[in-house]
N, C-alpha and C positions, 0 to 999 in steps of 0.2 A: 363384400367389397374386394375389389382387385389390392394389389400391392401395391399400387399409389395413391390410393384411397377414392379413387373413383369407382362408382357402383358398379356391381357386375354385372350384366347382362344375363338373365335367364331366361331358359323358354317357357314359363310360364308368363311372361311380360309381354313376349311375342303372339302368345296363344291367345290370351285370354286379357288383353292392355284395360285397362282402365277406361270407362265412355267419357272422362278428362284429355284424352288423347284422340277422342275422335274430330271429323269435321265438322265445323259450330259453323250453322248455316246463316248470310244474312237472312233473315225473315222479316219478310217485307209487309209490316203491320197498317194495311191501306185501306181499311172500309169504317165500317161499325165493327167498334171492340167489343166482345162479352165472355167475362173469367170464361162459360163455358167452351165457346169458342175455342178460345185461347189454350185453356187445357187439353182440349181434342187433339189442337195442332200440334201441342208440346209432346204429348203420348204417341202422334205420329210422327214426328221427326228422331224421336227415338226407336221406334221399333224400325225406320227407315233407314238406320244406321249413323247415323248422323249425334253427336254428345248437348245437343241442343241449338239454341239460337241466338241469335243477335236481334233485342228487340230496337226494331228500326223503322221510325218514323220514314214515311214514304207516298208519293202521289196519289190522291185519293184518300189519306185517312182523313173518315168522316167523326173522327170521336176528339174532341177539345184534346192540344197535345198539353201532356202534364196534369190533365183536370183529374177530377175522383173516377168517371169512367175507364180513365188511360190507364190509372194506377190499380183499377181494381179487376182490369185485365189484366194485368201484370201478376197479380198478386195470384190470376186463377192460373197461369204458366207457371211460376214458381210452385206452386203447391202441386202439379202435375211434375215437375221436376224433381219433386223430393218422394215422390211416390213410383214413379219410373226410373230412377240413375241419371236424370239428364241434366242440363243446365240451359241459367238464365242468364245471359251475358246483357250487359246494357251497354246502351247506344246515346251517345251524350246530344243527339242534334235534331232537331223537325228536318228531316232529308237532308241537307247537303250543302254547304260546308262547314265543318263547325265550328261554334263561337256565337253563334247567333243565339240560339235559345228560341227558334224560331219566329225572331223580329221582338223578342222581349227586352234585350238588353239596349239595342238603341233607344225603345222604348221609355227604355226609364230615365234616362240623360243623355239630353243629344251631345257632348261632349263624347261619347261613349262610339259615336259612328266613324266608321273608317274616315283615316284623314288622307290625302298627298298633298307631295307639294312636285307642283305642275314649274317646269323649266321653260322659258320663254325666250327665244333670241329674238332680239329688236334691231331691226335697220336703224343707221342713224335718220333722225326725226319722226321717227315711229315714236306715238303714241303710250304710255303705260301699257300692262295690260287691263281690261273692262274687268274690273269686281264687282261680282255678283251675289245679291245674297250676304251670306256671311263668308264669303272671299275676303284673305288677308293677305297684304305683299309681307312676305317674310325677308328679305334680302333684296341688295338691287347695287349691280357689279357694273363699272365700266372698264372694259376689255377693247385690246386690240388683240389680232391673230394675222396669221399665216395659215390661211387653210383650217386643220384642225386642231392647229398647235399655236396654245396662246405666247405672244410676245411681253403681254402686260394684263396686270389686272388690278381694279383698286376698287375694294367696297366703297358703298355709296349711302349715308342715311337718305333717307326719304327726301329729306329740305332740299338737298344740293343733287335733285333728280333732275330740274329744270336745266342747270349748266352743265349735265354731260349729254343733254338731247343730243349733241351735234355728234357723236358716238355710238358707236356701237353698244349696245348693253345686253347683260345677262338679269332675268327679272325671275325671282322663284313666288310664285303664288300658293298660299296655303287653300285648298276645298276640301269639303267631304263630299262622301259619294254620296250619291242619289237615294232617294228611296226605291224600293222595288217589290212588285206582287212577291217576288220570291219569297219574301221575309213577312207577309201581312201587312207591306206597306211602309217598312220602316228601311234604314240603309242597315248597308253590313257593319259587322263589329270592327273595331279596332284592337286587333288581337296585339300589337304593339304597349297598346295601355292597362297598364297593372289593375288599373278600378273596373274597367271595362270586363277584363277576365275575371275577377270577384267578383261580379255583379256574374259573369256568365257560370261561373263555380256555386255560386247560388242558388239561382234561380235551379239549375238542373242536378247538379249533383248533391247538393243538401237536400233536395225535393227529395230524390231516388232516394240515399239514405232515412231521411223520416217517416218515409211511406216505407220502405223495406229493409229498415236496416238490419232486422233477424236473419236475412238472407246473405247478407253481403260476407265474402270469406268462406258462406257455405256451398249454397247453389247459383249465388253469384261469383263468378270469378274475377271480372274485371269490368271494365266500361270502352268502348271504341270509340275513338276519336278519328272522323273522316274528312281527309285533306283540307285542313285547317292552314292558311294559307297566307301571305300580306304581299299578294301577285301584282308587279306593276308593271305597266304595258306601254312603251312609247313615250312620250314626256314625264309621267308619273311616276313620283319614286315616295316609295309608304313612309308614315308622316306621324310622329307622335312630336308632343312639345317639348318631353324631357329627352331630346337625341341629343341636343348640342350639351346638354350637363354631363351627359352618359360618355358623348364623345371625349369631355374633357377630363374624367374621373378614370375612363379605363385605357384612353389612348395619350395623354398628357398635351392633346392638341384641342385648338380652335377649328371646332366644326364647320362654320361660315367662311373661313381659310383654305380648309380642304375640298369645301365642294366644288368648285370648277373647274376640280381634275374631273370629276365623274363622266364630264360631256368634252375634254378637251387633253391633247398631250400638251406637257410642257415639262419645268423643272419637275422633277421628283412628282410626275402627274400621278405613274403607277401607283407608288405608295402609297399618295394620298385617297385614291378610288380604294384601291384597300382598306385603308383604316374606314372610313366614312360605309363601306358596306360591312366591314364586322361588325361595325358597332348595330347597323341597323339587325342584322341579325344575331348577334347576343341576345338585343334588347326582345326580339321575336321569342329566344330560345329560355329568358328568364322569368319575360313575363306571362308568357303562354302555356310552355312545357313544364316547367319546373311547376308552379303553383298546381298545377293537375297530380302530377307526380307525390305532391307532399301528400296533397287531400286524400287521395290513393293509399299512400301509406299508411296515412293513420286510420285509415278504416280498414282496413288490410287485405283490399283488393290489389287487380293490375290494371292499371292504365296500359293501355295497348291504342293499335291503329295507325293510322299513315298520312304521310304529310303528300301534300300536293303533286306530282311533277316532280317523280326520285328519279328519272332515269336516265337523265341527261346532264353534262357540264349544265348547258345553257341552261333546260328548265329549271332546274337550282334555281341557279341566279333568280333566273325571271320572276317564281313565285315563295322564294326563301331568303334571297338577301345573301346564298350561302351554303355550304353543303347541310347536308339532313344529316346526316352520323349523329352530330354533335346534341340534336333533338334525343337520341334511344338513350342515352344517360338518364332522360325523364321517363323512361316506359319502362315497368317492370316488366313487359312482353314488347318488345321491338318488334314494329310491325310495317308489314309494303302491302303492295297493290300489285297484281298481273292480271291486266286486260286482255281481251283481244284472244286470234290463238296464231301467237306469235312470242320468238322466244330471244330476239336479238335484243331489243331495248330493255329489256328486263332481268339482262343478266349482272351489269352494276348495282340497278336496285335489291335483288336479293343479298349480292357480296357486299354490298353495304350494311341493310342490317342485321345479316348473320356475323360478319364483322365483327362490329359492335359489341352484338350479345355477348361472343365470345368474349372479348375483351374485359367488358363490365361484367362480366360472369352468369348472365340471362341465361337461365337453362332452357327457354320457351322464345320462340320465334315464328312469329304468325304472317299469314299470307291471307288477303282477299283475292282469290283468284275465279277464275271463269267467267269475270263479267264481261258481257259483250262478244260471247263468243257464241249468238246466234243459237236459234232451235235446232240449226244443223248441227250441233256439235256433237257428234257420237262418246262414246262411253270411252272410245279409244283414243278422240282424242283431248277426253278430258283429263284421262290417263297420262298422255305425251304431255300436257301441260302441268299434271300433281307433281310427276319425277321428276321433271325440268327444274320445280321450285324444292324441292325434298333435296334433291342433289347440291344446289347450290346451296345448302343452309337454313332452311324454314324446315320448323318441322313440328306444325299446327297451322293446318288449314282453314282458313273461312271461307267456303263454295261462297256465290254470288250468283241468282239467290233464290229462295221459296217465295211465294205470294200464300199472303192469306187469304186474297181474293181475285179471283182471274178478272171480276167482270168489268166491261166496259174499256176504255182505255188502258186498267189497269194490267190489261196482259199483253200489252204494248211494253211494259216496265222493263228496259234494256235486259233482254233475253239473252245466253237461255234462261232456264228457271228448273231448278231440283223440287217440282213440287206435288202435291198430292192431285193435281192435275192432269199432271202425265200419268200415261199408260206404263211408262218404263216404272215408276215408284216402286213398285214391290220389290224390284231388284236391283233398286239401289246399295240396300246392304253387300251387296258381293263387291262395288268397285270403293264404299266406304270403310269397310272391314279392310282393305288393304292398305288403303291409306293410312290407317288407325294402328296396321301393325308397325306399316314404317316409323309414325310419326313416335309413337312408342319407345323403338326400339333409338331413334336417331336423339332421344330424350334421356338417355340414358350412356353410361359411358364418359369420356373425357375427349373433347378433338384434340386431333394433333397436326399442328401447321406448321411448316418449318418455313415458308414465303411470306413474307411484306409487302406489299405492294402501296407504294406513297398515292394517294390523294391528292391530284393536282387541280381542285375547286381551289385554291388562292391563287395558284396561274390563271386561269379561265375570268377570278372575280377581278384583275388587275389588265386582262385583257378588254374588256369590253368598255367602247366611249358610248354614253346613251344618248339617248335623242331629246329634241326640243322643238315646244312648238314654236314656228317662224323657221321650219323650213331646213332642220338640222336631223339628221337620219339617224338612228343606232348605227353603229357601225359596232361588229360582232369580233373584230379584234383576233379572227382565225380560232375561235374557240372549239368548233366543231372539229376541227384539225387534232386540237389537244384529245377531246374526247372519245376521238376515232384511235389514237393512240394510244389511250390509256384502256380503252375496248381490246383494244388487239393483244396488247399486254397480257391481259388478264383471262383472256382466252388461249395465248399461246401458253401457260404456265397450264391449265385445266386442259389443253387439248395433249399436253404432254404425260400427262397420267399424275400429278400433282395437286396439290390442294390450294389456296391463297388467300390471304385475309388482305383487307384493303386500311390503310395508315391515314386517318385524317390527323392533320396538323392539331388541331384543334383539342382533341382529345387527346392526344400525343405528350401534348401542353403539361398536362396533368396525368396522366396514367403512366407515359413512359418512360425509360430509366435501362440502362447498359449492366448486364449483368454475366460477367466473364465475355463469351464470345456472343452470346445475344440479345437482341435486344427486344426489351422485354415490356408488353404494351397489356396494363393491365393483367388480366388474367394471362395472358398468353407470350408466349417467348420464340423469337424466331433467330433463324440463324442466317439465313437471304435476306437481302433485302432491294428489291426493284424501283428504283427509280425512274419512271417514262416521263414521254416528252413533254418538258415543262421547262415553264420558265423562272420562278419564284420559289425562293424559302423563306419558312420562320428561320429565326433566330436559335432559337429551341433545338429543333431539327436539327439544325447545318453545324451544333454541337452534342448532340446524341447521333449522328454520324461518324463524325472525328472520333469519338470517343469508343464508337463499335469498330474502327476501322481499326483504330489502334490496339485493339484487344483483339484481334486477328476474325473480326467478323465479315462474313462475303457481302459486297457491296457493287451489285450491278445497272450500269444505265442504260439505258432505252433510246436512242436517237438524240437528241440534243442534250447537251448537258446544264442544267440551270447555271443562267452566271448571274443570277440577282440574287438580292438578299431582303426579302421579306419586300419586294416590287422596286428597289432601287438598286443602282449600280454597285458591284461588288465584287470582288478577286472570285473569279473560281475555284471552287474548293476541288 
């Protein structure tokens, strides 16, 4: 042990690392399952370099997902796993996205299927809108405006719909989505609803446990969860029943009050779009993330994997309700995505949740990286893309991905592919082996960050007015603007030969706390701290500032300086 009690670094760790620190490959389990199969491939993904797989439902698997053939393939890779050094990671989803349980869970109660609630602007003498189905008008507003900025607004019960016809109105209708082949015919989850995620922690992760539970803590390490998601696009904003109780228990406000900030400026519109999107994403981050996390724990695996759409202000928003940070509190492996072979949108998502880690004290931070970056991708530059994520803070890779079967469409499967297919195979172990020493060696030790870097997703969530069907656009409120400068930020601190950890509000909330001159976020203590262009504080914040400034902590801003105070007008601090 060093003299602060972090581990030493020896070269034996570097020489000869653990097959726990190598790259856990997806493994793209797509035909007919058979243990022996399965075994084969497990014994070659280990001698391939690689510390195992990610067993992952994918296009083409012809063997029942979850049945006795599924598990008894499973059962022939783990036991090739405990004979070989390698590992069996599990994979929580039938392909993509998870929550589903591959169409099981709507299955079992349709309450269970993703809800919205669709925003409608009406002309005056326009009609309700047409419900269909099990369509429900939840709310129904008559409004005047100015453009995009309301002058008046007055909820409306149902009865007294007929005398404001002559008005303008706001009409919010409750639907679920659709059924879809995606899922065997059923709609998507409602990853919002607590029963819906028990029902989806059931069906798959108590299955994995009962069928393997000797395994789990051994040669299972953890389970992936992939871009799980409550994405709403254009009038739809995601939809559970218990929002307006949740709005009034953790924000002390009337939910049906604050929504028609979310499409309109007015009094204290910001604010209100803020609170009515925390809460939607709390309620994403309590009922989804956390219940995985606990089940995890007490079987004493890691929940790991990646949320939707990390790499942007906007896509937040759009497919979270919110920033992702706040989700790796629930991962005992905090985990992203790098597509593509490109390395600009990918640089917040990594300092995100290397972030995190730090802070929650994650010693492991995983990456799915290489997918989609074509058969052309040479070994150099899957290299250019390992460093790019290694340097930024991951430091456990999941390549993307092996096939267990090439044929037919199956070797279509968003290439390239690390697999016993190619020619290059045999030599895979020379570009795995160094990954494996970095990933190692970056495993070991203590970071040291002396940079802060504030999180301006509640600017971004207080900018945005959304859209409505009849005729009313998103209007995106200069977000890209924010997020090009919180880019630039975070790049000029790293292109200066420095480190940076990135400050969400939210965990801030809870972790953070001034201690002499710094301030100190979870595990981790900084003595800078960077403020970029934004508009919005917590409360929180804009007094663990005062409070480091006053204890002679360095406090720097970036282009505009926030004059609001958690999206409402306030003294500049």
């Amino acid at each position: 042990m060093t003299h602060d009690g972090a581990p030493e670094i020896r070269y034996e760790t570097f020489a000869r690392p653990s097959n726990r620190h190598r790259p856990t490959v997806f493994w793209s389990v797509n035909d007919v399952l058979t243990p022996e199969e399965t075994a084969r491939q497990m014994e070659g993904l280990v001698a391939a370099g690689f510390g195992g797989g990610f067993f992952h439902s994918r296009t083409g698997l012809a063997t029942e997902y979850l049945g006795r053939e599924w598990f008894d393939a499973m059962r022939g890779a783990l036991a090739a796993a405990r004979e070989h050094d390698g590992y069996l990671w599990l994979y929580d989803e039938d392909t993509f996205p998870s929550g589903q349980a591959g169409g099981f869970v709507a299955a079992e109660n349709p309450d269970f299927r993703e809800a919205w609630l669709v925003g409608h602007l009406l002309a005056p003498d326009a009609p309700l809108p047409e419900l269909a189905g099990e369509d429900a008008l939840r709310a129904l507003y008559r409004i005047q405006r100015d453009g995009r900025r309301l002058t008046e607004v007055e909820r409306l019960e149902p009865a007294g719909a007929d005398a404001a016809r002559s008005s303008e109105r706001l009409a919010f209708v409750r639907t679920f989505s659709r059924p879809s082949p995606h899922w065997a015919g059923q709609a998507k989850t409602n990853l919002l609803h607590p029963e819906a995620v028990a029902a989806f922690i059931r069906i798959t992760h108590d299955a994995c446990a009962a069928e393997l539970g000797d395994g789990l803590g051994e040669r299972i390490p953890g389970i992936f969860t992939d871009e799980p998601n409550i994405g709403h696009r254009g009038d739809r904003l995601p939809w559970y029943d218990g929002l307006p109780d949740c709005h009034r228990q953790w924000h002390g406000r009337d939910f049906w009050e604050d929504l028609p900030s979310l499409f309109f400026d007015g009094p204290d519109a910001r604010h209100r779009r803020l609170m009515v999107l925390r809460t939607i994403h709390r309620q994403f981050v309590e009922a989804f993330s956390k219940p995985i996390y606990d089940w995890c724990e007490r079987h004493g695996i890691a929940a790991t994997g990646h949320y939707n759409n990390e790499d942007t202000l906007a896509s937040q928003l759009r497919d979270n309700a919110g920033g992702v940070m706040p989700h790796y509190r629930y991962q005992q492996v905090p985990g992203t995505d790098h597509l593509f072979r490109e390395n600009e949108r990918p640089l917040l998502t990594q300092k995100q949740a290397a972030s995190a880690a730090r802070q929650l004290g994650r010693p492991e931070v995983l990456c799915e990286t290489f997918g989609g970056s074509r058969h052309s991708a040479s070994f150099a530059d899957l290299l250019y893309m390992g460093n790019f994520d290694l340097a930024l803070g991951i430091n456990l890779l999941a390549p993307h991905l092996t096939w267990y079967s090439a044929a037919g469409r199956r070797k279509r499967d968003w290439p390239q592919t690390m697999s016993y297919q190619q020619t290059y195979w045999p030599d895979l172990p020379l570009l795995n082996d160094y990954f494996t020493r970095l990933s190692a060696i970056l495993q070991t030790g203590r970071p040291v960050v002396d940079v802060l870097l504030l999180h301006p997703i509640d600017t971004a969530a207080a900018e945005v007015r959304h859209g409505l069907a009849g005729g009313l656009g998103e209007d995106a409120g200069g977000i890209d603007h924010f997020d090009q400068m919180f880019r630039r930020a975070a790049e000029a601190v790293l292109d200066g030969g420095y480190d940076c950890d990135l400050g969400d509000e939210t965990l801030m909330d809870d972790l953070a706390a001034v201690e002499g001159d710094r301030l100190r976020v979870g595990q981790m203590a900084y003595r800078v701290v960077l403020v970029p262009w934004s508009r919005t504080w917590r409360p929180r914040t804009l007094e663990l500032l005062e409070q480091f400034v006053a204890h002679g902590g360095k406090l720097v801003f970036i282009g505009e300086v926030p004059n609001e105070l958690d999206g409402q007008d306030a003294q500049e601090p």
